[in-house]
ZAROGU-725951 format. One line per 4 residues: number of its first residue (from 1); their letters; for each residue x negated, y negated, z of C-alpha. Coordinates in steps of 0.02 Angstrom, whole numbers, plus 50000, padded with zeros to 5 digits. Example, Ala and Ser with C-alpha at 12.3 -4.5 7.8 and 13.67 -1.06 7.14 Angstrom:
1 = as = 49385 50225 50390  49316 50053 50357
***
This chain:
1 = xxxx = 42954 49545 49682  43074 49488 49539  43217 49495 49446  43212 49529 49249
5 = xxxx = 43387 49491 49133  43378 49564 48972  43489 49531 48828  43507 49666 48690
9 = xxxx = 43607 49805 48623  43671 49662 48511  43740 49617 48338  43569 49601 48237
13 = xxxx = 43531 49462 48111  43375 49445 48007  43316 49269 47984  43153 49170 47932
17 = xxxx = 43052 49102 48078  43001 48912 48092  42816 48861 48084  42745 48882 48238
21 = xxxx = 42695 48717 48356  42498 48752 48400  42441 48829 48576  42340 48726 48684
25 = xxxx = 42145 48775 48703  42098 48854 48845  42037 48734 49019  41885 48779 49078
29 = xxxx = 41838 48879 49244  41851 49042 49309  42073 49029 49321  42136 49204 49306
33 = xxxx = 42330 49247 49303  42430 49423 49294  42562 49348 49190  42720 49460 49144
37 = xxxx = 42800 49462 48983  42957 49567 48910  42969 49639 48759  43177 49706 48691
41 = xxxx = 43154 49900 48710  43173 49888 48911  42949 49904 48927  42876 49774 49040
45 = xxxx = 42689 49728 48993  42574 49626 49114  42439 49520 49055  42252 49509 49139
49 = xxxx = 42221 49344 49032  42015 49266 49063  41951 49112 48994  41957 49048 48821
53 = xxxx = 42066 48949 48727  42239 49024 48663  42304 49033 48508  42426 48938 48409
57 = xxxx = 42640 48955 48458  42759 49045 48339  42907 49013 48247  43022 48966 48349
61 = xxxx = 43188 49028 48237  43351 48972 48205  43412 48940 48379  43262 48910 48468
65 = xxxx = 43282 48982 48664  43356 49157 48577  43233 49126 48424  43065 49248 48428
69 = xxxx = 42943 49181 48307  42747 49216 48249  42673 49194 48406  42505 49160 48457
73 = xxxx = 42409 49292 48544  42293 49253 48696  42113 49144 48678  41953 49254 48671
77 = xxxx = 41825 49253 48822  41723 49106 48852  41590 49033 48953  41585 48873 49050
81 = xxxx = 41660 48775 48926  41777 48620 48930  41963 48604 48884  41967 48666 48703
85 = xxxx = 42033 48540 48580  42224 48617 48501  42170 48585 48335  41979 48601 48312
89 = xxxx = 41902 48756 48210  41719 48698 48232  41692 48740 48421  41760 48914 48389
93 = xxxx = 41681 49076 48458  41809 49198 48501  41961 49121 48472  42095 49247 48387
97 = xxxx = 42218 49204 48258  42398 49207 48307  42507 49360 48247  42651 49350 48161
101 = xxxx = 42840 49404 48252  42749 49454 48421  42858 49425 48565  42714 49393 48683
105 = xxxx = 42633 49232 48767  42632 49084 48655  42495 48974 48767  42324 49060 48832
109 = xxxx = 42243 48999 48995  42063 49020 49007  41941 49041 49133  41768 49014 49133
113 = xxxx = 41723 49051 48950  41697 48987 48791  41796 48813 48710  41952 48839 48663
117 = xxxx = 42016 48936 48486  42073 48874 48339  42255 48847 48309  42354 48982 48278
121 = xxxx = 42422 49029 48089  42610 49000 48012  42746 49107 48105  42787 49246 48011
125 = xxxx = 42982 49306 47981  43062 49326 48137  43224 49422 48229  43377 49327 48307
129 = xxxx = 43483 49411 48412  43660 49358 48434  43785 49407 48573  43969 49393 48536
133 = xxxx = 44035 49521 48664  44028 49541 48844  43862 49621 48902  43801 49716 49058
137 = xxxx = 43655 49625 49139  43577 49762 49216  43474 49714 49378  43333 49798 49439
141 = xxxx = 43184 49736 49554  42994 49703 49486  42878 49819 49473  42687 49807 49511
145 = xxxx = 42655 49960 49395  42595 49945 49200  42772 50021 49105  42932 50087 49174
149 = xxxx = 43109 50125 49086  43226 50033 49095  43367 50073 49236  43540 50176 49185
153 = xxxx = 43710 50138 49289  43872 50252 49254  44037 50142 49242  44151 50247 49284
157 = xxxx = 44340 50223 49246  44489 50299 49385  44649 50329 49316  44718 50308 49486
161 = xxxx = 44867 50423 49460  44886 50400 49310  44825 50495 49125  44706 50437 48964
165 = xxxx = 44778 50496 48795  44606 50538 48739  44447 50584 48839  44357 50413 48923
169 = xxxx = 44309 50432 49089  44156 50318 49102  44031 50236 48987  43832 50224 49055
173 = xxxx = 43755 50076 49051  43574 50007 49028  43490 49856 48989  43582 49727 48887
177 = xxxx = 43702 49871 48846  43879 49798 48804  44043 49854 48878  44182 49914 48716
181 = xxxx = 44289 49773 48666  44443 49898 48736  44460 50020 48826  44611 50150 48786
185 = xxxx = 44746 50091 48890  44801 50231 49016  44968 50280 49040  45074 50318 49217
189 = xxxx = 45268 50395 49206  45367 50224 49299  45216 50123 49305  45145 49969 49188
193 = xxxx = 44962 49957 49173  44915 49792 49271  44714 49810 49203  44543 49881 49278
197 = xxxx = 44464 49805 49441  44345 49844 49567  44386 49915 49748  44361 49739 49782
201 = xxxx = 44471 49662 49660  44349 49598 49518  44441 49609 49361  44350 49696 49191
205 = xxxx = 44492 49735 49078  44641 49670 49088  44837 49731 49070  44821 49736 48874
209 = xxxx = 44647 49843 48898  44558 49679 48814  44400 49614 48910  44415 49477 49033
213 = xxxx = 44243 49419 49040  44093 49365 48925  43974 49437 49058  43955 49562 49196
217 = xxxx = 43811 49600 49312  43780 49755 49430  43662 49825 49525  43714 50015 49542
221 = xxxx = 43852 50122 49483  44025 50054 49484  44198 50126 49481  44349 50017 49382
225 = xxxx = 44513 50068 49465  44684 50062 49367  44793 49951 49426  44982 49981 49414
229 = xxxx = 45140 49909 49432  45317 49969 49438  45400 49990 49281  45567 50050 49345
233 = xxxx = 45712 49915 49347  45812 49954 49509  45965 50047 49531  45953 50089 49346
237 = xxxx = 45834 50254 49337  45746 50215 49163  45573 50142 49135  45551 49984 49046
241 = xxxx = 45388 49917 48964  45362 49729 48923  45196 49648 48841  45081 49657 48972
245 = xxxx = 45018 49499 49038  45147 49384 48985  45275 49527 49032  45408 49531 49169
249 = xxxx = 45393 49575 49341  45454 49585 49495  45514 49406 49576  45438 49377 49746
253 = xxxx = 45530 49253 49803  45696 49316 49813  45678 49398 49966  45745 49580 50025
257 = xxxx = 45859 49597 49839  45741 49657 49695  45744 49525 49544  45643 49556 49376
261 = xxxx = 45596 49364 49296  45511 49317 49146  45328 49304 49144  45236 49132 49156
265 = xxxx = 45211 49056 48966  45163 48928 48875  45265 48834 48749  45329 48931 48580
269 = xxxx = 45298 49098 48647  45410 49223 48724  45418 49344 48865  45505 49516 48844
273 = xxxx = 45542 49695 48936  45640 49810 48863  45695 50019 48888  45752 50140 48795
277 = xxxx = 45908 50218 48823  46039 50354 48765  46227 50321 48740  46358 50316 48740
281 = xxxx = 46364 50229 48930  46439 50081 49015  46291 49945 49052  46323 49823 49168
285 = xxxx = 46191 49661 49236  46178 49511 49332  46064 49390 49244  46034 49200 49265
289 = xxxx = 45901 49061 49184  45847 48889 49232  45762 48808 49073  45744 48657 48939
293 = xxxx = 45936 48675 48850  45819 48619 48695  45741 48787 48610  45735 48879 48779
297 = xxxx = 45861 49007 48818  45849 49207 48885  45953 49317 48771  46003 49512 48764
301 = xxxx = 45995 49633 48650  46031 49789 48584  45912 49879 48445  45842 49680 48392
305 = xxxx = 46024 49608 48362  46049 49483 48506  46213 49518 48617  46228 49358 48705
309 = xxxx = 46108 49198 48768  46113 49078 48898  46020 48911 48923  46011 48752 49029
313 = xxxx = 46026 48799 49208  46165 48960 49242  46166 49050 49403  46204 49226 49430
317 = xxxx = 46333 49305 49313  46396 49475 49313  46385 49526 49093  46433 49700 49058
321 = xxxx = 46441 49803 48896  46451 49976 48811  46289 50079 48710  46311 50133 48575
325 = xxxx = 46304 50333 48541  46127 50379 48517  45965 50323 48564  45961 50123 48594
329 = xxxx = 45841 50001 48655  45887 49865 48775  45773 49705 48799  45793 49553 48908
333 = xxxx = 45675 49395 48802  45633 49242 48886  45584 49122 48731  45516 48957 48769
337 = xxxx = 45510 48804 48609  45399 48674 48566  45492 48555 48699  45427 48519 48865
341 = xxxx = 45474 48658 49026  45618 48615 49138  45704 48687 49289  45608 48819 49370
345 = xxxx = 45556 48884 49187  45637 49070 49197  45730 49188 49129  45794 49344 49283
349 = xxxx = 45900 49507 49304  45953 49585 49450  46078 49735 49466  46054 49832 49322
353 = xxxx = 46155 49977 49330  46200 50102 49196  46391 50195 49225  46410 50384 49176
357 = xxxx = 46387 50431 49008  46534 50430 48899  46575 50522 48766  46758 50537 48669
361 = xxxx = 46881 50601 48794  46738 50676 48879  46626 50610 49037  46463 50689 49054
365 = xxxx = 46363 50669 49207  46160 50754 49231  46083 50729 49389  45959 50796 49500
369 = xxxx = 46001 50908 49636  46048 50840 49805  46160 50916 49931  46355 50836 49921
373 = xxxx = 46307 50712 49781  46442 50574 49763  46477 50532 49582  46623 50372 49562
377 = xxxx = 46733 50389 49396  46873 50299 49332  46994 50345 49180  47113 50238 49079
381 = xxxx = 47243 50341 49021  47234 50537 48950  47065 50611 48943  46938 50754 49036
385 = xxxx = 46816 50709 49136  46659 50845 49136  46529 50864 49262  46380 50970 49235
389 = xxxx = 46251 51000 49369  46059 51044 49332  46016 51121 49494  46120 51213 49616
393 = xxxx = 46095 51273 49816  46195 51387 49929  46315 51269 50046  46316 51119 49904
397 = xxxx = 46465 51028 49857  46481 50886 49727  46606 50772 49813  46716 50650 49666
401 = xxxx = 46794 50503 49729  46914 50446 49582  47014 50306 49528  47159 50317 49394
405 = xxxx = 47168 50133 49340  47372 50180 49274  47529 50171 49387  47611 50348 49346
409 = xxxx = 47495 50516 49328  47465 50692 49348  47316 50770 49375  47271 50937 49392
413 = xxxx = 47096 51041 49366  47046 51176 49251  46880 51282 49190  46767 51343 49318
417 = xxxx = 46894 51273 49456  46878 51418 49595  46876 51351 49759  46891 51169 49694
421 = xxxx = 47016 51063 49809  47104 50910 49710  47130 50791 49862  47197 50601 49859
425 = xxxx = 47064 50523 49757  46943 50647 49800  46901 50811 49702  46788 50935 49816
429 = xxxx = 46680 51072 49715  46578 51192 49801  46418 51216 49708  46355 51395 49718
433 = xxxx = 46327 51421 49525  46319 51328 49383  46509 51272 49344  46591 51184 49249
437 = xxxx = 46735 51084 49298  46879 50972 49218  46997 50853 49280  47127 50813 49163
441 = xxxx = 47228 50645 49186  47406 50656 49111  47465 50460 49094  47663 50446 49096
445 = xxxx = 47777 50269 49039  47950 50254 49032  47956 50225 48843  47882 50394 48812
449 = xxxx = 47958 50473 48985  48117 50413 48903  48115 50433 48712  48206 50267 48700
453 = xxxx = 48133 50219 48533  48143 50015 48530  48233 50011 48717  48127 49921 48824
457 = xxxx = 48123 49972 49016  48112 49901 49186  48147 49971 49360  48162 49884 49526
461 = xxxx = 48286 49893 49685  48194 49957 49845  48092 50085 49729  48038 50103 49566
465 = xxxx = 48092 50229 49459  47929 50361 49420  47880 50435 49245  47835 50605 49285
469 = xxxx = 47805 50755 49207  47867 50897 49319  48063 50913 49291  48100 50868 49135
473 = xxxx = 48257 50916 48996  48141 50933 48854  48004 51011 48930  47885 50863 48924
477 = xxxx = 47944 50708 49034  48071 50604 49094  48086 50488 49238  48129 50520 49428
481 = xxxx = 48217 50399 49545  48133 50311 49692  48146 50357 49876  48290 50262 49943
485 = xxxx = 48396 50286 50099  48551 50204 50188  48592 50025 50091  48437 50028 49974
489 = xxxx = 48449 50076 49768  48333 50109 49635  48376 50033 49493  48320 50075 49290
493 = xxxx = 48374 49952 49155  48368 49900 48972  48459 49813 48865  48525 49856 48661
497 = xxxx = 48612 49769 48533  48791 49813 48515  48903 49867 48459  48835 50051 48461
501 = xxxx = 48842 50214 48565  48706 50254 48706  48692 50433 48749  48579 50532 48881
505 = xxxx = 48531 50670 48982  48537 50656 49171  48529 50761 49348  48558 50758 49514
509 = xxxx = 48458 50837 49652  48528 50804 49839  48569 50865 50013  48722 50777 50049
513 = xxxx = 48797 50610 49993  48714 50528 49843  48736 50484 49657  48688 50387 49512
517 = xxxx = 48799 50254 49429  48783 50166 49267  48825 49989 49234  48852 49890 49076
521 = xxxx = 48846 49686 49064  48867 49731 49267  49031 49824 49247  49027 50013 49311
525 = xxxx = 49056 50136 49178  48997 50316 49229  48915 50419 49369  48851 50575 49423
529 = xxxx = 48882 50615 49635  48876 50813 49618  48718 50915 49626  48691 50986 49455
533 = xxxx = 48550 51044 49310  48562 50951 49162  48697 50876 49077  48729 50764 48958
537 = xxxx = 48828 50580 48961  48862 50440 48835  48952 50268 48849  49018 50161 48702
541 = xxxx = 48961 49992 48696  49090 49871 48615  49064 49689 48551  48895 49619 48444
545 = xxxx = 48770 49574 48533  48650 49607 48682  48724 49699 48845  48619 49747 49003
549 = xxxx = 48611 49937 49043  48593 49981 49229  48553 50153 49315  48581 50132 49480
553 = xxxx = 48529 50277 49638  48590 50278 49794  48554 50401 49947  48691 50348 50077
557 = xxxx = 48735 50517 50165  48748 50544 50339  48611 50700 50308  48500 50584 50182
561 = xxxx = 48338 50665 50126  48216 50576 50070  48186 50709 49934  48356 50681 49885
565 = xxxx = 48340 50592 49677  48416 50566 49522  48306 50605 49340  48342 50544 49182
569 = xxxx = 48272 50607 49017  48291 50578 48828  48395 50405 48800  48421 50343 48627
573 = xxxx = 48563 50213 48545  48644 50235 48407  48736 50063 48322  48890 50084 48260
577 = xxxx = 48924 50176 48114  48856 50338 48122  48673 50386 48124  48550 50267 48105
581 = xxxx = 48472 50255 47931  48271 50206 48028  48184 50288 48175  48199 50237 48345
585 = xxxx = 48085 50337 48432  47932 50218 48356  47864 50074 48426  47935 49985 48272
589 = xxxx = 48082 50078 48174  48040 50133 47998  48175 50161 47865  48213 50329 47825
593 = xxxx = 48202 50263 47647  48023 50208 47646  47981 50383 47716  48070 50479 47582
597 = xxxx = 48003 50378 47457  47833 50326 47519  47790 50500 47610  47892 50659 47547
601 = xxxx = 47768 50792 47545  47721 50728 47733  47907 50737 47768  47924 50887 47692
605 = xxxx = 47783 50966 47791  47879 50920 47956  48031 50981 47920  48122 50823 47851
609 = xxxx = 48126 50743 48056  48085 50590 48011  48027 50525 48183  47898 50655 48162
613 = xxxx = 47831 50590 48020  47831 50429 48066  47723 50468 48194  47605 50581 48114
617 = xxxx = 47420 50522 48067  47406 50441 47879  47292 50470 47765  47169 50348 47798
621 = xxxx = 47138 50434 47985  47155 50282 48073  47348 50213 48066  47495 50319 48090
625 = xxxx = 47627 50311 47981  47736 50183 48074  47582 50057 48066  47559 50084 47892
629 = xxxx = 47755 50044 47857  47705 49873 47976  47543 49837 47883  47600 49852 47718
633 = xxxx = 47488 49978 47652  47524 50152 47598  47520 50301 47706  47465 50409 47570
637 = xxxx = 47298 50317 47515  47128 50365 47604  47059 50186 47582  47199 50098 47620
641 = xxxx = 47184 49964 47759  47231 49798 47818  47090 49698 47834  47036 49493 47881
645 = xxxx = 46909 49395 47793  46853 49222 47797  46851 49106 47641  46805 48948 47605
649 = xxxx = 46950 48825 47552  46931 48645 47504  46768 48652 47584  46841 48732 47749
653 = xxxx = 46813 48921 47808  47003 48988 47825  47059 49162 47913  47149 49273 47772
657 = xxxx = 47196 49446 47757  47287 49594 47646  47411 49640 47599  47499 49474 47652
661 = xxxx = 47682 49523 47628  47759 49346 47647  47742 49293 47479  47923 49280 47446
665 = xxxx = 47998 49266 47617  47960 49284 47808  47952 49480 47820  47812 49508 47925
669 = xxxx = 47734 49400 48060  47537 49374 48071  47462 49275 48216  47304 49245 48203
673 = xxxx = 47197 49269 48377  47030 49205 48420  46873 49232 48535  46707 49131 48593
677 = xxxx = 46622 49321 48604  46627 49482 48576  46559 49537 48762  46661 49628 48848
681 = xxxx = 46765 49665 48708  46804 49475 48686  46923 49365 48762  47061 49335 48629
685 = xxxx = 47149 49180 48624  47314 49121 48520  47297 49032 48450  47139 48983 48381
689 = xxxx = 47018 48841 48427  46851 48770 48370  46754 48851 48504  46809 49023 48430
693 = xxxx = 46664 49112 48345  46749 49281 48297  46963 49312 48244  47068 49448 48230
697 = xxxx = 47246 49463 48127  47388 49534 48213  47547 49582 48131  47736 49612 48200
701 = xx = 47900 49638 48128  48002 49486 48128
***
């Protein structure tokens, strides 16, 4: 018994054979041999060869051991004769002339016979095969019988949970058949394809679908498992796909905590894994890299333009940032230069979390069901928070814990709110339908509490003074006095520039002994100690220059309630002389002449209140009118804006911008503010240094 390897099923290429070397003649004696030969198509032939001399050797071809030439066949039967001479034609009985491009025995063996034959003739054009792809070396054990085909093995490929996009389940495989270059690479929802191995590991394809190995050899049918990997990045519920084998993956040695790294690479190549994801949402990572500072790095980025990159050796650091609107893809790539590997030669991320989805004024949430799911949220200033659940369950509630990142608020719920209880920090809502639900954040300052205009508050004492919005004389806001007893005060001051007339509306709400004074420059000029509604008070202010304003509560009764408080609503200063000729209910007062000469069909349209217009949107829908009158640029003008550039100057880049109203005088202040990065919204300096990569322009009234 035997073993046979056959090599075919090959890329074919016609060639002439070489001259053939001459056969040997055949020994004398009666030496017989059953000598197996092998022809391409799979057939095995056996040879009963007797005496005489054999025939001359083939071509032996371009590369001689795969080369198949004109080969001699066998010597004819002999007698008794003597060792045939290779190259004698006169001693010749049966000898037979070689064939050309015959694949069979080049060197005949006789037994008793004749001397040996003649040499044999030229080779004739011969067949080399050539192999540049993996083949199956199909084994299968030697037969004592004349023919037999050649054996058939199934390859079969399993998915292993996971899906072809076409139809290729498993190939068959025969004698010198070759395995496909590729095989389509299948796909698994949260998975990256690792390759194809055997149930004991040996690897035929790997991650990229490309084969592994120039040969293979089995012996019966054979299954090729996928093999997967996880493809989800934790805490962050989206898939991510990388390239393959020089991909990332998950970091073994970081024990319990789950850290992605950068694949193993070689020099000027990179190493990448990216997902796709939908906006607009908070992102926030932890990432760190330990690499040659020279042309090795790990960088971020959204849609191909890099965020941010770091280098060198940087441990963990916390980066966070905002997508986009829309559909966005995020990718972590490790990129290694022509200079040698240093550190531990990786790029990894850890804690990659995506916040709710936000959208303008709105925060929308989609989830899967779960019974009492916990959702965290936290709102700067006024907006509506939205909640929508996608599957519902009798005895469900969606629990809230919420933060309002401002000191002085309101909240209250509306829509679907049935049954919904607003607790400290916590909104309960029982999900027994689809619903939806909306918690809207009121944010409250003493500025707009107050209506001051330019006054500028503070409040201290034993409690501050609260911006509310649920007693108030104009039906929006005012502010509300702290909760004081016994010695304690709460105190609410500004200060204006006299001289001038300060007027306001104030009331008192109180159980037994308790009031509200008012001091100027510290001297005590009016109060209210008598429960009442609204009324109305003024003081004169004499002599130029700033003087303190106080408003002073005290609760000193001998039946003091804690409930007992003072409110105080719609403050404004006028200076002496009447009216004032500019707003003062603007951050910045505007001229009433700029408005009625810049704006009169806006003023018109409000009535001719000129606070109102000042505050109303311009026409370039992105600065109100009261900016514009700042900026320079005209309310009126859709294009208008006021916009920094960078030129070069005597060879230097220099920060300018328009309008630039100091051209004949200080009227306007610009500062000029600058920042290493735009992460995180940037971290803006003034002034400026040479480490600053991005500036802003900022401009004030003098």
């Amino acid at each position: 018994m035997g073993t046979v390897f056959v090599l075919g099923g090959v890329d074919i290429v016609a060639c002439i054979g070489q001259n053939g070397t001459a056969g040997h003649g055949g020994y004398s004696g009666s030496r017989q041999s059953n000598v197996p030969a092998y022809d391409l198509d799979g057939t095995v032939y056996y040879y009963n060869l007797g005496g005489g001399g054999g025939g001359g050797g083939g071509g032996a071809g371009a590369t001689p051991e795969l080369g198949i030439g004109g080969g001699g066949s066998s010597g004819g039967a002999g007698g008794n004769g003597t060792r045939g001479e290779s190259s004698s034609s006169s001693n010749v009985s049966n000898g037979k002339q070689g064939a050309g491009g015959k694949s069979t025995v080049s060197n005949g063996w006789g037994g008793s016979g004749y001397e040996g034959g003649a040499a044999g003739a030229e080779g004739g054009s011969g067949t080399l095969y050539i192999s540049s792809t993996a083949t199956v070396n199909v084994e299968r054990e030697y037969l004592s019988v004349t023919t037999h085909q050649a054996a058939q093995y199934t390859i079969t490929f399993e998915v292993n949970g996971g899906q072809f996009a076409s139809s290729v389940e498993s190939l068959t495989a025969t004698l010198g058949c070759e395995l496909p270059d590729c095989i389509p690479t299948p796909t698994r929802a949260y998975f990256l394809f690792d390759g194809w191995r055997t149930a004991t590991g040996e690897e035929y394809y790997g991650a990229s679908g490309l084969k592994t190995k120039s040969s293979y050899s089995i012996a019966g049918d054979v299954v090729l498992y996928a093999q997967w990997r996880s493809a989800v990045l934790p805490d962050s519920g989206f898939w991510l796909r990388d390239n393959s084998e020089t991909g990332w993956f998950v970091d073994s040695g970081t024990g319990e905590e789950v850290v992605f790294r950068s694949g193993e690479i070689g020099n000027s190549t990179n190493s990448w894994m990216e997902a796709t994801v939908v906006g607009p949402l908070p992102l926030s990572f932890d990432w760190k890299v330990s690499c040659n500072t020279r042309g090795h790095y790990l960088a971020w980025f959204i849609d191909g333009v890099e965020q941010a990159r770091i280098r060198g050796e940087v441990d963990w650091t916390t980066v966070t940032a905002t997508i986009p609107e829309g559909e966005h893809v995020v990718r972590f790539d490790y990129v290694k230069g022509s200079t040698a590997a240093a550190g531990e030669d990786k790029g990894q991320v850890r804690n990659f979390t995506m916040g709710l989805r936000v959208e303008t004024d709105t925060m929308q949430v989609l989830w899967d069901w779960t019974t009492n799911y916990w959702v965290d949220c936290s709102i700067v200033g006024k907006g509506t928070t939205t909640y929508e659940a996608q599957w519902v369950a009798e005895g469900t509630n969606l629990v809230i814990p919420f933060s309002v990142n401002t000191p002085f608020y309101s909240l209250s719920l509306s829509g679907d709110a049935e049954g919904a209880v607003l607790g400290d920090g916590i909104i309960t809502v029982p999900i027994t339908a689809p619903r939806s639900i909306a918690l809207n954040v009121t944010e409250y300052t003493y500025d707009a509490a107050l209506d001051g205009g330019r006054l500028s508050w503070t409040s201290g004492g034993a409690a501050n003074w609260i911006p509310q919005g649920e007693v108030s004389h104009d039906g929006q806001d005012a502010v509300k006095s702290g909760e004081v007893t016994g010695d304690d005060v709460s105190t609410l001051s500004t200060s204006v520039n006299g001289p001038g007339t300060l007027s306001w509306w104030w009331r008192l709400d109180m159980t037994d002994c308790a009031g509200v004074d008012v001091f100027v420059d510290g001297v005590f000029v009016e109060s209210l100690d008598t429960v009442s509604d609204w009324v109305s008070a003024s003081a004169d202010i004499v002599g130029d220059g700033e003087h303190s304003v106080r408003f002073e509560f005290w609760n000193a009764g001998t039946a003091a309630a804690i409930s007992d408080c003072a409110y105080l609503d719609q403050v404004s200063w006028t200076p002496e002389g009447g009216a004032a000729d500019y707003t003062v209910t603007t951050p910045e007062p505007v001229p009433y002449l700029y408005l009625d000469t810049e704006c009169p069909m806006l003023l018109a349209q409000y009535g001719g209140d000129y606070e109102a217009a000042a505050k109303a949107m311009s026409a370039n829908g992105r600065n109100k009118v009261w900016e514009c009158f700042v900026a320079g640029i005209s309310p009126t003008n859709e294009t208008a804006k006021f916009a920094a550039k960078i030129e070069m100057k005597d060879g230097a880049p220099v920060v300018t911008w328009e309008p630039d109203l100091n051209t004949n005088g200080i009227v306007r202040i610009y500062k000029v503010y600058g920042s290493e990065t735009l992460e995180n919204g940037g971290d803006w300096q003034y002034p400026t240094n040479s480490l600053h990569m991005f500036f802003k322009v900022m401009v004030e009234m003098p």
